[in-house]
C-alpha positions as CSV (number, residue, x, y, z in Angstrom):
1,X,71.8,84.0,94.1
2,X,69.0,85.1,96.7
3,X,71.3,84.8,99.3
4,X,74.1,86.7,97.9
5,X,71.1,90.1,96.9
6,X,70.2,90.0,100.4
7,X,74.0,89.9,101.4
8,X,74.6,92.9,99.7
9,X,71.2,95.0,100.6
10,X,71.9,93.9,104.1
11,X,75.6,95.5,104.1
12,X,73.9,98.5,102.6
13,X,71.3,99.0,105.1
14,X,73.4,98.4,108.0
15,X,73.8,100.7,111.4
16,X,77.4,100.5,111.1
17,X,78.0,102.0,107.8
18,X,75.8,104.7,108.4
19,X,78.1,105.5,111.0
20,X,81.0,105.4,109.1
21,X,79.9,108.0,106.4
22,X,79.1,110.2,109.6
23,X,76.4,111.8,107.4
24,X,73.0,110.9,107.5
25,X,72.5,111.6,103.9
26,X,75.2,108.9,103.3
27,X,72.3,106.4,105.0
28,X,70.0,108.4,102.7
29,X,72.1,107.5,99.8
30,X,72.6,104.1,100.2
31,X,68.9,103.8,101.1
32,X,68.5,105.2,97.3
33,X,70.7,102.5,96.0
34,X,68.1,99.8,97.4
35,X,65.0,101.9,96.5
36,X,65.8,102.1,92.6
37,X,67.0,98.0,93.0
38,X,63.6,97.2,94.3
39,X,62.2,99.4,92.0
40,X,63.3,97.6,89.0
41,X,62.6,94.2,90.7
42,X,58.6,95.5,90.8
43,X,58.8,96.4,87.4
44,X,60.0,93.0,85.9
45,X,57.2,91.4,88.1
46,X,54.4,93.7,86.8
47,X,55.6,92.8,83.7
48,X,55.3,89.5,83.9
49,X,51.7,89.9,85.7
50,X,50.7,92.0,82.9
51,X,48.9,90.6,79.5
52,X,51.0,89.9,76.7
53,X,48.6,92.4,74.3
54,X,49.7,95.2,77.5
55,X,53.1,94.0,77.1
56,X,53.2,94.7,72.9
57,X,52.0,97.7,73.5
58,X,54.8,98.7,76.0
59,X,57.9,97.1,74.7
60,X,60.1,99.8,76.0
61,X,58.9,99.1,80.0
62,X,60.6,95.7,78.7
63,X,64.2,97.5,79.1
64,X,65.7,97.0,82.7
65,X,68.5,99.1,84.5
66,X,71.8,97.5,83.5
67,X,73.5,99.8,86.7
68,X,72.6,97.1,88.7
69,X,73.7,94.0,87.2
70,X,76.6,93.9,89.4
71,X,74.3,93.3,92.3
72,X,72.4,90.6,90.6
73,X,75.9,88.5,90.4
74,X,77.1,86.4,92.5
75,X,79.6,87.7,94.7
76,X,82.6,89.3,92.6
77,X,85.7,90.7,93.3
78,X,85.4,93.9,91.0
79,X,88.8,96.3,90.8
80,X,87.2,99.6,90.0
81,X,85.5,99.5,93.5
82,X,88.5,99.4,95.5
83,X,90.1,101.6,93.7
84,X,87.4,104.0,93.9
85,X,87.0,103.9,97.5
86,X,91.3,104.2,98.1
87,X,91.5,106.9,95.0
88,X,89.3,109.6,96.0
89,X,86.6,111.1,99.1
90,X,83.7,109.8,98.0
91,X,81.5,111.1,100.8
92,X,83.0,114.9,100.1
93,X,82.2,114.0,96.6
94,X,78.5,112.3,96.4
95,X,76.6,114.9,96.9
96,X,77.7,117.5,93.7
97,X,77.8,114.1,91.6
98,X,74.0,113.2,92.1
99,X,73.2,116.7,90.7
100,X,74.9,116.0,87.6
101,X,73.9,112.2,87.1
102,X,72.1,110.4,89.3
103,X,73.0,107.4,87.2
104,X,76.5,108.1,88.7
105,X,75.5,108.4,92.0
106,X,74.2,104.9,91.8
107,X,77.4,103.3,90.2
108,X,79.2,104.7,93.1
109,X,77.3,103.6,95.8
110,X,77.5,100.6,94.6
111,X,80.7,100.7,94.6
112,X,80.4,101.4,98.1
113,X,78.5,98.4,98.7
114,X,80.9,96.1,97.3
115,X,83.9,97.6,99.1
116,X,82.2,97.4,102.5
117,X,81.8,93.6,101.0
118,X,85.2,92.6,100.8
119,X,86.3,94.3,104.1
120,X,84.0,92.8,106.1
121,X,83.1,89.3,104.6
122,X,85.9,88.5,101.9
123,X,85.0,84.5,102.7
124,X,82.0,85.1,100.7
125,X,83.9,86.4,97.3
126,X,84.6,83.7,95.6
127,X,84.8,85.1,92.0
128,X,87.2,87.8,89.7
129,X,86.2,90.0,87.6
130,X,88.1,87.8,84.9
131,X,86.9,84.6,86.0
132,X,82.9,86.1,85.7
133,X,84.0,87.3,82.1
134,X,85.5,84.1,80.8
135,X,81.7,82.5,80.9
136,X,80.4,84.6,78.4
137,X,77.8,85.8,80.2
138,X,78.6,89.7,80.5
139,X,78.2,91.8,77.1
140,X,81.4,93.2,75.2
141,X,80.4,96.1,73.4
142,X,81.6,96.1,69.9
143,X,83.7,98.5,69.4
144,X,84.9,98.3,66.0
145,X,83.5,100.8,63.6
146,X,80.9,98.5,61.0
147,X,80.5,99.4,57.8
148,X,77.2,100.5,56.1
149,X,77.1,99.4,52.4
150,X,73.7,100.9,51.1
151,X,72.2,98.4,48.5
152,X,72.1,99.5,45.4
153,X,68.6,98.8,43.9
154,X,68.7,100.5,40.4
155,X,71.5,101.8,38.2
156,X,68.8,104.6,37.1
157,X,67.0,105.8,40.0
158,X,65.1,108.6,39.8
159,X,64.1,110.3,43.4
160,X,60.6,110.6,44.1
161,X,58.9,113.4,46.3
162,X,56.2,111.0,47.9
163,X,54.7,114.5,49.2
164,X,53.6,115.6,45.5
165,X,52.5,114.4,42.6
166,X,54.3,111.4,40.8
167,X,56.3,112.6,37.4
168,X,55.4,111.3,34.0
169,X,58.7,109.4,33.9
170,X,58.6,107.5,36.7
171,X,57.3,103.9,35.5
172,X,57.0,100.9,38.2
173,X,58.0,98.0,36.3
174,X,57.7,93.9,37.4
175,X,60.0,91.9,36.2
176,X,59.7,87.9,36.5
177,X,63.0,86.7,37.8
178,X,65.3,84.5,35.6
179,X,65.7,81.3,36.3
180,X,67.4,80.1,33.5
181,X,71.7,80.0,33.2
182,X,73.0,79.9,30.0
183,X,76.5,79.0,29.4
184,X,78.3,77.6,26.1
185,X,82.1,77.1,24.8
186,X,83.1,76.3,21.4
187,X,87.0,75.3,20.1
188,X,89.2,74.6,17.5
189,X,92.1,72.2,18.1
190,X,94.6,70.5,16.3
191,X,95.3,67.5,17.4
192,X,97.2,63.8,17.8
193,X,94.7,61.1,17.7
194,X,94.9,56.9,18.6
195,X,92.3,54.9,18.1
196,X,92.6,51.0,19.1
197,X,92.2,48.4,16.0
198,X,88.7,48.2,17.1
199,X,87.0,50.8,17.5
200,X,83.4,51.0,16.5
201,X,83.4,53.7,14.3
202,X,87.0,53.4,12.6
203,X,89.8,55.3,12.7
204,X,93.8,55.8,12.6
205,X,96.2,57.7,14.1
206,X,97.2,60.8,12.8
207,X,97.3,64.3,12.7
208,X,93.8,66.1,12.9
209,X,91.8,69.1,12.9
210,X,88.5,69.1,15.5
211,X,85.9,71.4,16.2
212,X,83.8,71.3,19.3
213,X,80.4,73.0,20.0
214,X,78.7,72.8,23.6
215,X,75.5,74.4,25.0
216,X,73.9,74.9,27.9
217,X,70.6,75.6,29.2
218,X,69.8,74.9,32.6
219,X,67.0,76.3,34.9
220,X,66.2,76.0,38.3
221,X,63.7,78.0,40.5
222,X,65.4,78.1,43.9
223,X,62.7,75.8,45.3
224,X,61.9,72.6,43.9
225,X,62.4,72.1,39.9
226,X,65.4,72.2,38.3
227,X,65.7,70.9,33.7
228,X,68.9,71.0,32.6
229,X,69.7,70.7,29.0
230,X,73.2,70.3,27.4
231,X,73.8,69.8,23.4
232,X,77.0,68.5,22.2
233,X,78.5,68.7,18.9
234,X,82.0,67.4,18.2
235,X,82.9,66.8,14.3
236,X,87.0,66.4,13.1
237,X,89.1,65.0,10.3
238,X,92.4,63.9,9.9
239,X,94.7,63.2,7.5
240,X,94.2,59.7,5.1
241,X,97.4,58.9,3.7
242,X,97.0,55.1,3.7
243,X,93.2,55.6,2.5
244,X,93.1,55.2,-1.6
245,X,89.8,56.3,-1.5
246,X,89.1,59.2,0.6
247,X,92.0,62.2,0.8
248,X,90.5,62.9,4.2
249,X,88.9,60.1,6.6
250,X,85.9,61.3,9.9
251,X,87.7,61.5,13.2
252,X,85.1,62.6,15.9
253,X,81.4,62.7,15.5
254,X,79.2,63.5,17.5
255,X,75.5,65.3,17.8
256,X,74.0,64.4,21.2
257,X,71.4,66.2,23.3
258,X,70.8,65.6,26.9
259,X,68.0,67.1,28.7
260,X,67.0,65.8,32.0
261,X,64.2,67.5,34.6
262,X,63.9,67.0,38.3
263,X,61.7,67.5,41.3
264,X,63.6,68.1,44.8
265,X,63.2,65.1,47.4
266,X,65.6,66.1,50.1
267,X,68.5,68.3,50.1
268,X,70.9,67.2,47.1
269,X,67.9,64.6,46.7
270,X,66.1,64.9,43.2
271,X,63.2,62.6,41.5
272,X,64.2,62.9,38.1
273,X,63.6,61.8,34.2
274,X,66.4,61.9,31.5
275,X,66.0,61.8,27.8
276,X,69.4,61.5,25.6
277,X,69.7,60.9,22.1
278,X,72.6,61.1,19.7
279,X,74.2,59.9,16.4
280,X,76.7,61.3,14.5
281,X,77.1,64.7,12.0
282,X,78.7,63.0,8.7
283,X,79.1,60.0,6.7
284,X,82.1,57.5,7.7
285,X,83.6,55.0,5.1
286,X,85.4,52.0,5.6
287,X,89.0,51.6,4.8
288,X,89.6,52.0,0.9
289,X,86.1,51.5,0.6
290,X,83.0,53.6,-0.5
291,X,81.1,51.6,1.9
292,X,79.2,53.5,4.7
293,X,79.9,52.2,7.9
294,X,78.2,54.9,9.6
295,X,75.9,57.6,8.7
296,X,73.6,60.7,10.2
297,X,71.1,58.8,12.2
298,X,72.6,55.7,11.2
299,X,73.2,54.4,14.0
300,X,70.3,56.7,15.9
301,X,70.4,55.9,19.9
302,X,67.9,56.8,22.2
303,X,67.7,56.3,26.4
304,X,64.8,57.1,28.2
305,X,65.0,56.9,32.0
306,X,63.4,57.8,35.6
307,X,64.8,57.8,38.6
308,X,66.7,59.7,41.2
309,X,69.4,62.2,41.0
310,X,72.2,63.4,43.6
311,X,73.4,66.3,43.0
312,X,76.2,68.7,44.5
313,X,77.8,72.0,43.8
314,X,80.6,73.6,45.1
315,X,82.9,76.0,44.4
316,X,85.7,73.7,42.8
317,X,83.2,70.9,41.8
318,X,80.0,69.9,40.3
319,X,78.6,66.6,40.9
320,X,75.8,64.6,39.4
321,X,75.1,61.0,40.2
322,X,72.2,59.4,38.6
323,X,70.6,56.8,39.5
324,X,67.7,54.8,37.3
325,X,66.4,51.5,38.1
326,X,64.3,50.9,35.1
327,X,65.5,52.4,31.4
328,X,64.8,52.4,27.9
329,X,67.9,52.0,24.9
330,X,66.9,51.7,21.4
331,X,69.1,52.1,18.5
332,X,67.7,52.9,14.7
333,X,69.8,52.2,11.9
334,X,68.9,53.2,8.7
335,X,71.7,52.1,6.2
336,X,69.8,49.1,4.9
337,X,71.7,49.0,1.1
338,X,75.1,49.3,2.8
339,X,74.0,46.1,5.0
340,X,75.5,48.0,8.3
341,X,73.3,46.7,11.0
342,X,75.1,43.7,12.4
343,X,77.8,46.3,13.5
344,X,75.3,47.6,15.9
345,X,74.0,44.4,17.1
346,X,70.7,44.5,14.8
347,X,68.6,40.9,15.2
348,X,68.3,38.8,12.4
349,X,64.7,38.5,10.6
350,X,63.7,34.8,9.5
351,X,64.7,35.2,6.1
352,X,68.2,36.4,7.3
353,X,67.8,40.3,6.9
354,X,68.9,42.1,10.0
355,X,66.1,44.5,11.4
356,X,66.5,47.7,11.9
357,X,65.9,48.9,15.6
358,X,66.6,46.9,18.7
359,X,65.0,47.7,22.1
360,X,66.3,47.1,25.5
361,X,65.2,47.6,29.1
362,X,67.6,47.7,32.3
363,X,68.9,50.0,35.2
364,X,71.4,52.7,34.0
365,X,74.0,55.0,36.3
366,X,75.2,58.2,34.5
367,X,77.9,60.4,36.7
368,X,78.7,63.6,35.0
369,X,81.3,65.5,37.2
370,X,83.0,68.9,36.6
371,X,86.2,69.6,38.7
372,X,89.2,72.8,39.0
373,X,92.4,70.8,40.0
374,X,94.0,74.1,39.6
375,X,93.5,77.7,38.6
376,X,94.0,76.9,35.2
377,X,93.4,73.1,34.5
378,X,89.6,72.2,34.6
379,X,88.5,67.9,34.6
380,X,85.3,67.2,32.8
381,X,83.5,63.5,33.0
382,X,80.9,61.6,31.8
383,X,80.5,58.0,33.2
384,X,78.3,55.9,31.7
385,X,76.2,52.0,32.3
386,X,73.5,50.2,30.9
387,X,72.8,46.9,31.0
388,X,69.1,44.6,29.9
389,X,68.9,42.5,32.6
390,X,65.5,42.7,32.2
391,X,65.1,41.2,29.1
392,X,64.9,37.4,29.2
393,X,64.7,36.6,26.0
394,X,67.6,38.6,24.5
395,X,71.7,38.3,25.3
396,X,72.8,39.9,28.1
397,X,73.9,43.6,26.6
398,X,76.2,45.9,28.3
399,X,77.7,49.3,27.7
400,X,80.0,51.1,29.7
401,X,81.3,54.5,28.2
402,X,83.6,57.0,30.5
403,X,84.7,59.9,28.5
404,X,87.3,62.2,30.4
405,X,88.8,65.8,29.0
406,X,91.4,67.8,30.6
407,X,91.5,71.6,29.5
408,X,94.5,73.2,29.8
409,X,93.9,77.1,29.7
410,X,96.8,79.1,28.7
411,X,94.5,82.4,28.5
412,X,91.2,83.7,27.3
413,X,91.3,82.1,23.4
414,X,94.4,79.5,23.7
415,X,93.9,76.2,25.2
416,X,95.5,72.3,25.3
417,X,92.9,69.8,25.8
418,X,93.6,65.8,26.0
419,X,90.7,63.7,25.3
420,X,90.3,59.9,27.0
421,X,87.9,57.2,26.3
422,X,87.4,53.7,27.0
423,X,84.6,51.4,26.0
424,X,83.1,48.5,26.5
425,X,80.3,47.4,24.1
426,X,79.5,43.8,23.5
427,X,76.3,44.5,21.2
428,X,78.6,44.1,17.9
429,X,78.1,40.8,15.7
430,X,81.4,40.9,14.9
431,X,83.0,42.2,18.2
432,X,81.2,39.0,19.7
433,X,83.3,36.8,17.2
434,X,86.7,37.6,18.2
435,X,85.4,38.9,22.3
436,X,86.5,42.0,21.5
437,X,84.5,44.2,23.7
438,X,87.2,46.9,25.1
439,X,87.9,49.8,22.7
440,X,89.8,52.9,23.4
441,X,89.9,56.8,22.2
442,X,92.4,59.3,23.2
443,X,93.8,62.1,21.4
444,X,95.8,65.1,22.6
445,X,95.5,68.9,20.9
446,X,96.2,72.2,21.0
447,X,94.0,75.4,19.5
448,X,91.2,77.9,20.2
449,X,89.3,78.2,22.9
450,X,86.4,80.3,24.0
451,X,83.7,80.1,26.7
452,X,80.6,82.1,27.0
């Protein structure tokens, strides 16, 4: 680089060209090029000499020339120089242009400078123009006009003379931000139900009516806690043609509340603890039977668990993935006349009764998932595991739930949902007997729909 400056003050300061112009302010001129260059030069070095509470105090000494740049590159072939010098008499010219800008007389002799350049040592250029522009290192003014968008910070202003007194109106109000979401739907379907042989809490298929309640209260501070809080309530009934007891037999139901708080770890990365309990709205009866086979709280089952949470949110999908290593399942049943607890897997006393809670410990995984396939069909899961491996002197107890809905929005209040869920439960006296474990739910309907 040094060798190219002194290349180009050297061409500037030489005999030669002085006699060329034929003037001796043309020498004077091109002196004046080299004077404001070393001019700049000093400043940049007094800056750097200077203190750094001198240089805050100055900022705008911090601005250099930019009319010299192109002699502080190495050397470039630059058009506008040759065309100046073939174009137009500069020499004629020089003089009148320095009295209106001296910032023009500079550019020009510049141009001079470089001209003189290529004539005389065009070994030494090297570079275009458009090869020194291709490495990014020259600025582009922007030239396309940006728009302003003044934020709007009230919807009721009111303009304040800060030169006068304040008016009687104007109030200054804090507000805490929100950090809580709320969010809900609620639907009424009609709908086509199967329900396999065994499933745990009965069933047939047939034609049904179902409502669905969901609510959601989630809040998270931006920085490290976030509690989210979802309750579900699902109750339907169907037609019971083949039931000589009951003209209309329970379908789905289901009251379950799941709150679960967590403390950020890493990005996506959350300590957490969950709580979730649920049972069921209404009584169930058995085939042609007034017996109870299930009941509010009866069975009552509770998980408490801590561990670690992954989650992920984007635009098309929600994803929670939750991991605990040590959990807590207990299920209460509370139907002791209707003799229901060896359907839940209830323990036998010594005189034969069955007792009425059990209590297990093991890791659990619970994946809850929300995901836009397209504009108007939405996939909603729930994947569920528990199992008590940590309980040696009980039967090895697993439970693997994964309940999948598709919604199918037609428009604002008209939906199609279908509904899809397998099971696995081996807690069941009697499901033991026969190694029944897998049970299956699906149903398929069509109704009301709205989201809030």
């Amino acid at each position: 680089m040094k060798k190219y400056l002194w290349m180009l003050v050297c061409v500037a300061l030489s005999p030669c060209h002085a006699q060329e112009t034929g003037t001796d302010s043309a020498s004077a001129r091109y002196a004046d090029v080299v004077d404001r260059y070393e001019q700049e030069l000093g400043k940049l070095v007094q800056q750097r000499e200077d203190s750094n509470e001198e240089f805050q105090k100055n900022p705008e000494q911090t601005k250099l020339n930019p009319y010299f740049y192109r002699l502080l590159t190495p050397a470039v072939y630059y058009g506008r120089s040759t065309h100046q010098m073939m174009g137009l008499n500069w020499a004629d010219t020089t003089d009148e242009l320095y009295q209106q800008s001296p910032i023009l007389n500079v550019t020009e002799a510049t141009d001079y400078v470089l001209a003189s350049l290529y004539a005389r040592q065009p070994n030494l250029v090297s570079w275009t123009e458009t090869m020194l522009k291709s490495q990014t290192a020259i600025r582009q003014d922007v030239k396309a006009k940006v728009k302003v968008v003044e934020p709007k910070l009230s919807d009721k202003a009111v303009t304040v003379d800060l030169g006068s007194d304040v008016p009687d109106n104007v109030a200054i109000v804090a507000k805490k931000p929100n950090f809580w979401k709320l969010r809900g739907s609620t639907s009424l379907q009609f709908t086509q139900s199967y329900f396999s042989d065994n499933w745990y809490q009965g069933g047939e298929k047939n034609y049904s009516g179902l409502g669905m309640v969901t609510l959601e209260a989630n809040y998270d501070n931006k920085q490290k806690v976030q509690w989210d809080n979802k309750l579900e309530l699902q109750l339907g009934f169907q037609t019971a043609q083949s039931d000589t007891c009951h003209t209309f037999r329970v379908t789905n139901n289901l009251l379950r509340l799941t709150s679960k708080i967590g403390y950020k770890a890493a990005k996506n990365w959350f300590y957490t603890a969950q709580a979730m309990a649920y049972t069921q709205l209404y009584p169930n009866y058995e085939k042609n039977s007034n017996r109870v086979i299930a009941d509010f709280t009866s069975p009552f089952y509770f998980n408490l668990s801590v561990g670690i949470d992954y989650k992920l949110k984007k635009e098309k999908y929600e994803l929670s993935v939750y991991l605990s290593p040590v959990a807590y399942n207990m299920c209460w049943v509370d139907r002791y006349k209707y003799d229901i607890r060896p359907r839940y897997g209830m323990e036998q006393h010594d005189d034969g009764t069955y007792k009425a809670t059990y209590h297990k410990y093991g890791p659990s995984v619970t994946v809850n998932s929300r995901v836009r396939i397209m504009k108007n069909v939405n996939w909603t899961s729930r994947f569920y595991v528990f199992g008590n491996i940590f309980d040696n002197k009980q039967d090895m107890y697993v439970n693997i739930e994964w309940e999948n809905t598709l919604d199918f929005t037609i428009n604002k209040y008209l939906s199609a949902k279908f509904f899809f869920y397998p099971k696995f439960d081996n807690s069941s006296e009697k499901y033991k007997k026969g190694r029944h474990y897998f049970m299956l739910k699906e149903w398929l309907s069509l109704g009301l729909n709205y989201t809030f």
